[in-house]
ZADO-1210 file (C-alpha; in nm, 4 decimals, padded with zeros to 6 digits):
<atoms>
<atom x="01.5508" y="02.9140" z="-01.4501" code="UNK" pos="1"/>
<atom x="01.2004" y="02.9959" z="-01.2912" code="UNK" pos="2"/>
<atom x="01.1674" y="02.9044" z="-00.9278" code="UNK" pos="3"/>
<atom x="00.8999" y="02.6533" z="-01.0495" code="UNK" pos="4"/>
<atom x="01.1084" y="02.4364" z="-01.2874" code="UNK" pos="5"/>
<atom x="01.4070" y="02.4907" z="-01.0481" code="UNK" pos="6"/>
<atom x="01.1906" y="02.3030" z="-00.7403" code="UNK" pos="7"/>
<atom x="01.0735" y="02.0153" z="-00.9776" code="UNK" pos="8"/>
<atom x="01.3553" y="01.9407" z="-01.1240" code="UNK" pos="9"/>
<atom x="01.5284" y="01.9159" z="-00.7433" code="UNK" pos="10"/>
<atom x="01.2293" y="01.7194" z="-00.6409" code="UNK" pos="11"/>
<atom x="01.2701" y="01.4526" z="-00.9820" code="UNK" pos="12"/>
<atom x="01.6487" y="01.3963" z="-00.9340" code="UNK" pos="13"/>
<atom x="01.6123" y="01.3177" z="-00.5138" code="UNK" pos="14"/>
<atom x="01.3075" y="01.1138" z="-00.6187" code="UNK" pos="15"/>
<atom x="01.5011" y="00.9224" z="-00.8844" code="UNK" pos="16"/>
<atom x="01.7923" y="00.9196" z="-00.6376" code="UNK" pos="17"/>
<atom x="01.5539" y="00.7547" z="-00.3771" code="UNK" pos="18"/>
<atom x="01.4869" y="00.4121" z="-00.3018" code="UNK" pos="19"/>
<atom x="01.2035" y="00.5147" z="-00.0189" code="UNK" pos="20"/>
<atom x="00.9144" y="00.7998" z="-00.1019" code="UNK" pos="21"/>
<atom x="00.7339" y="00.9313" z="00.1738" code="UNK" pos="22"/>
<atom x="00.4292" y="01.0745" z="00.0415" code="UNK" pos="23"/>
<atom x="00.2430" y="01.2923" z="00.3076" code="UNK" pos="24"/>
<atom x="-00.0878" y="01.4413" z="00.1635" code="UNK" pos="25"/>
<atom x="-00.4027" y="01.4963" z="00.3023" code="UNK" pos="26"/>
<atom x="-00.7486" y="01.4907" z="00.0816" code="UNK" pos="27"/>
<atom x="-00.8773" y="01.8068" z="-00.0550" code="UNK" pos="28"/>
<atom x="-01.2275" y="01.8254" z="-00.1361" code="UNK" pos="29"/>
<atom x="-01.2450" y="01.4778" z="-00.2440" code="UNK" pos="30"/>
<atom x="-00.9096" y="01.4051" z="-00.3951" code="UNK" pos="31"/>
<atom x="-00.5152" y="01.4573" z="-00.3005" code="UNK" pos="32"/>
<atom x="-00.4162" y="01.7746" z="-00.2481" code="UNK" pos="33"/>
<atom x="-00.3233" y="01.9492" z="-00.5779" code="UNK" pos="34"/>
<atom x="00.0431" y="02.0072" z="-00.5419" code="UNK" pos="35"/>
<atom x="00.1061" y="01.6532" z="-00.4415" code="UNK" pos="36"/>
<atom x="-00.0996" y="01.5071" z="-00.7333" code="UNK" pos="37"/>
<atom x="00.0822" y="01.7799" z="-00.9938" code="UNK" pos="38"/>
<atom x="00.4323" y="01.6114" z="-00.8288" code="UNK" pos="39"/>
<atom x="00.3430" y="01.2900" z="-00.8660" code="UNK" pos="40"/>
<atom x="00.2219" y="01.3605" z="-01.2320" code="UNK" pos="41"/>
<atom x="00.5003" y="01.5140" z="-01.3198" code="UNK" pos="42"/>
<atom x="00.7244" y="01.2137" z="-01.1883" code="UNK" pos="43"/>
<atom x="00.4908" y="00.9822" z="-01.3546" code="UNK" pos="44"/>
<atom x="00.5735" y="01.1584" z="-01.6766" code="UNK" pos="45"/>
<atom x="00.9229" y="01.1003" z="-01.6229" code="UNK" pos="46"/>
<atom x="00.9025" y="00.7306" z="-01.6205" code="UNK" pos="47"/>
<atom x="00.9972" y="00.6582" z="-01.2570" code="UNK" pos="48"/>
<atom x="00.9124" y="00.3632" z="-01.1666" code="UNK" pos="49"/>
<atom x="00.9784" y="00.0641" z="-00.9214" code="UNK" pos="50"/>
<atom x="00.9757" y="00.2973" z="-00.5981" code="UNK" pos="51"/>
<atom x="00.9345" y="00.2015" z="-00.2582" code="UNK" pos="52"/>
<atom x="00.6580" y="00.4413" z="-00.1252" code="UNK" pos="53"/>
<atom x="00.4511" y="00.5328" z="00.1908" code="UNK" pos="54"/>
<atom x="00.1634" y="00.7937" z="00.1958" code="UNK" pos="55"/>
<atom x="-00.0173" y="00.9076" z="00.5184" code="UNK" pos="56"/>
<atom x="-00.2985" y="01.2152" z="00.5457" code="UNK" pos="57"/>
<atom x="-00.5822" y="01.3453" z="00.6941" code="UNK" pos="58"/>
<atom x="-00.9419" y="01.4299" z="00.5508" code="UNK" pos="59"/>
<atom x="-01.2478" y="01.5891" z="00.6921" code="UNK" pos="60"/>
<atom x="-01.5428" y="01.4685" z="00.5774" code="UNK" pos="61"/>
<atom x="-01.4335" y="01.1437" z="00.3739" code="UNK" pos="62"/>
<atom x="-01.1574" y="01.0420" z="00.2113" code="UNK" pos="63"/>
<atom x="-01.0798" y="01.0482" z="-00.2056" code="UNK" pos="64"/>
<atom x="-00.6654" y="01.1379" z="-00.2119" code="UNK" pos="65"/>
<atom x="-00.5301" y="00.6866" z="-00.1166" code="UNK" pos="66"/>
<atom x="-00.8276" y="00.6551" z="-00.4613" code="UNK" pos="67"/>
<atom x="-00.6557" y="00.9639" z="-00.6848" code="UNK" pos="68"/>
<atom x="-00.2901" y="00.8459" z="-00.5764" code="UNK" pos="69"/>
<atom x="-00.3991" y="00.5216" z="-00.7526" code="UNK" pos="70"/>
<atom x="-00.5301" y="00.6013" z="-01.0446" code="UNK" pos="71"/>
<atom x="-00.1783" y="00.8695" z="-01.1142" code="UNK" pos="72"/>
<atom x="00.0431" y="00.5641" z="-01.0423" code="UNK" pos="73"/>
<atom x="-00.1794" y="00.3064" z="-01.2683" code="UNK" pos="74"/>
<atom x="-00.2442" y="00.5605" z="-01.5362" code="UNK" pos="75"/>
<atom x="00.1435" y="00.6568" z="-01.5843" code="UNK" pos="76"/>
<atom x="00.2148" y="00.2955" z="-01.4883" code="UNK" pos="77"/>
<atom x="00.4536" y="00.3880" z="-01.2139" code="UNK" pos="78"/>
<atom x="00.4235" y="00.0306" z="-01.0443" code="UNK" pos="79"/>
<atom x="00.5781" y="00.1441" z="-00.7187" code="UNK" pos="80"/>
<atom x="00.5347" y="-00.0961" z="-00.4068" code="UNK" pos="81"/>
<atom x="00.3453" y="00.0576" z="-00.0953" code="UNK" pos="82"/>
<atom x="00.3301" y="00.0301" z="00.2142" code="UNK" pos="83"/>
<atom x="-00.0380" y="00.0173" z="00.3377" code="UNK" pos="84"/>
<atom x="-00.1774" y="00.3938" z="00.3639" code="UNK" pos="85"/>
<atom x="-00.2705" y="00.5422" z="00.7164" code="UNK" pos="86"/>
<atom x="-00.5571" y="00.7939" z="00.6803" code="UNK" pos="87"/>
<atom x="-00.6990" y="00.9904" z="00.9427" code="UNK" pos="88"/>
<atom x="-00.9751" y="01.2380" z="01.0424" code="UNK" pos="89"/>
<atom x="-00.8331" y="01.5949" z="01.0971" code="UNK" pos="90"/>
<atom x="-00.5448" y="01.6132" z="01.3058" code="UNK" pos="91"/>
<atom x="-00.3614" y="01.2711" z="01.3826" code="UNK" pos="92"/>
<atom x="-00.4037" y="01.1821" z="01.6879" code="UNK" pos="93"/>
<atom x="-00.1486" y="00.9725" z="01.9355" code="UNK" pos="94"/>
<atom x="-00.3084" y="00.6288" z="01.7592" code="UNK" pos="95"/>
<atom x="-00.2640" y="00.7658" z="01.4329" code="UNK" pos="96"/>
<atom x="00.1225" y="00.8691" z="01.4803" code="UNK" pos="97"/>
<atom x="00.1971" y="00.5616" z="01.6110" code="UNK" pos="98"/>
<atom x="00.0619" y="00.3906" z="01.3181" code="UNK" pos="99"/>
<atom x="00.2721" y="00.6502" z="01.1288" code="UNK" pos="100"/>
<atom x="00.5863" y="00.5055" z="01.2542" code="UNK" pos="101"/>
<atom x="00.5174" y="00.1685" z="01.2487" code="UNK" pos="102"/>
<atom x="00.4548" y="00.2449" z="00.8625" code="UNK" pos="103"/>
<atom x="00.7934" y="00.4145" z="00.8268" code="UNK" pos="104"/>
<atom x="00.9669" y="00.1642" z="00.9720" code="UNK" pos="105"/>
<atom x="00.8279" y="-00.1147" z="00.7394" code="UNK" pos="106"/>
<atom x="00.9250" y="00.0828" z="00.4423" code="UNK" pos="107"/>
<atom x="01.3158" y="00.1140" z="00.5866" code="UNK" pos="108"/>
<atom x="01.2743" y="-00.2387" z="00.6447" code="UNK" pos="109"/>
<atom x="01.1963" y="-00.2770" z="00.2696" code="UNK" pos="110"/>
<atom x="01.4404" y="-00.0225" z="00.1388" code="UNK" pos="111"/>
<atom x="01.7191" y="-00.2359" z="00.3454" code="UNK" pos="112"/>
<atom x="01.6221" y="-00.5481" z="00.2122" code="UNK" pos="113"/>
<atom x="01.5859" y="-00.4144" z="-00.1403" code="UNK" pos="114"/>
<atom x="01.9610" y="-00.2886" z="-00.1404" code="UNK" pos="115"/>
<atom x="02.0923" y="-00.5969" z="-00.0062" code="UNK" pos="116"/>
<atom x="01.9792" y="-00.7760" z="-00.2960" code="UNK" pos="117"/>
</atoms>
């Protein structure tokens, strides 16, 4: 097996496996960067759905990857429950890694709750 198909189908089974994605991807030129969008194609195609899910990122001169993420999830009708994005501009500052964390933490909160059901 190519190294290619060996890394996606490691990255399917944990994310299937998962009850928490952390999705860290910054926008390029407009949209979310391409290997992250290819990924989350590719899991879209498998029919995961239901996921508990976080993404944080920078961009430089505006934003595009929080409006791309959505249309892969609504187009392969992934209907996974996120937490509320943080976006920032170029490297995160102290602000922006706090927010970070908070963010985490609501989405273990979630994935806690969601198993004790």
């Amino acid at each position: 097996m190519n190294g290619r198909l060996s890394w996606a189908s490691e990255m399917i089974a944990a994310v299937f496996k998962s009850a928490g994605i952390i999705i860290a991807a910054p926008t390029y030129e407009y949209k979310l960067f391409p290997p992250v969008a290819a990924a989350l194609n590719e899991i879209g195609r498998k029919r995961i759905t239901g996921k508990l899910a976080f993404r944080f990122g920078s961009y430089g001169w505006s934003g595009g990857a929080e409006r791309e993420l959505n249309e892969i999830m609504e187009r392969n009708k992934m209907n996974w429950d996120f937490t509320k994005s943080v976006e920032f501009d170029g490297a995160p500052k102290g602000e922006d890694l706090a927010k970070i964390e908070t963010k985490v933490l609501e989405l273990i909160k979630k994935m806690k709750e969601k198993v004790i059901e």
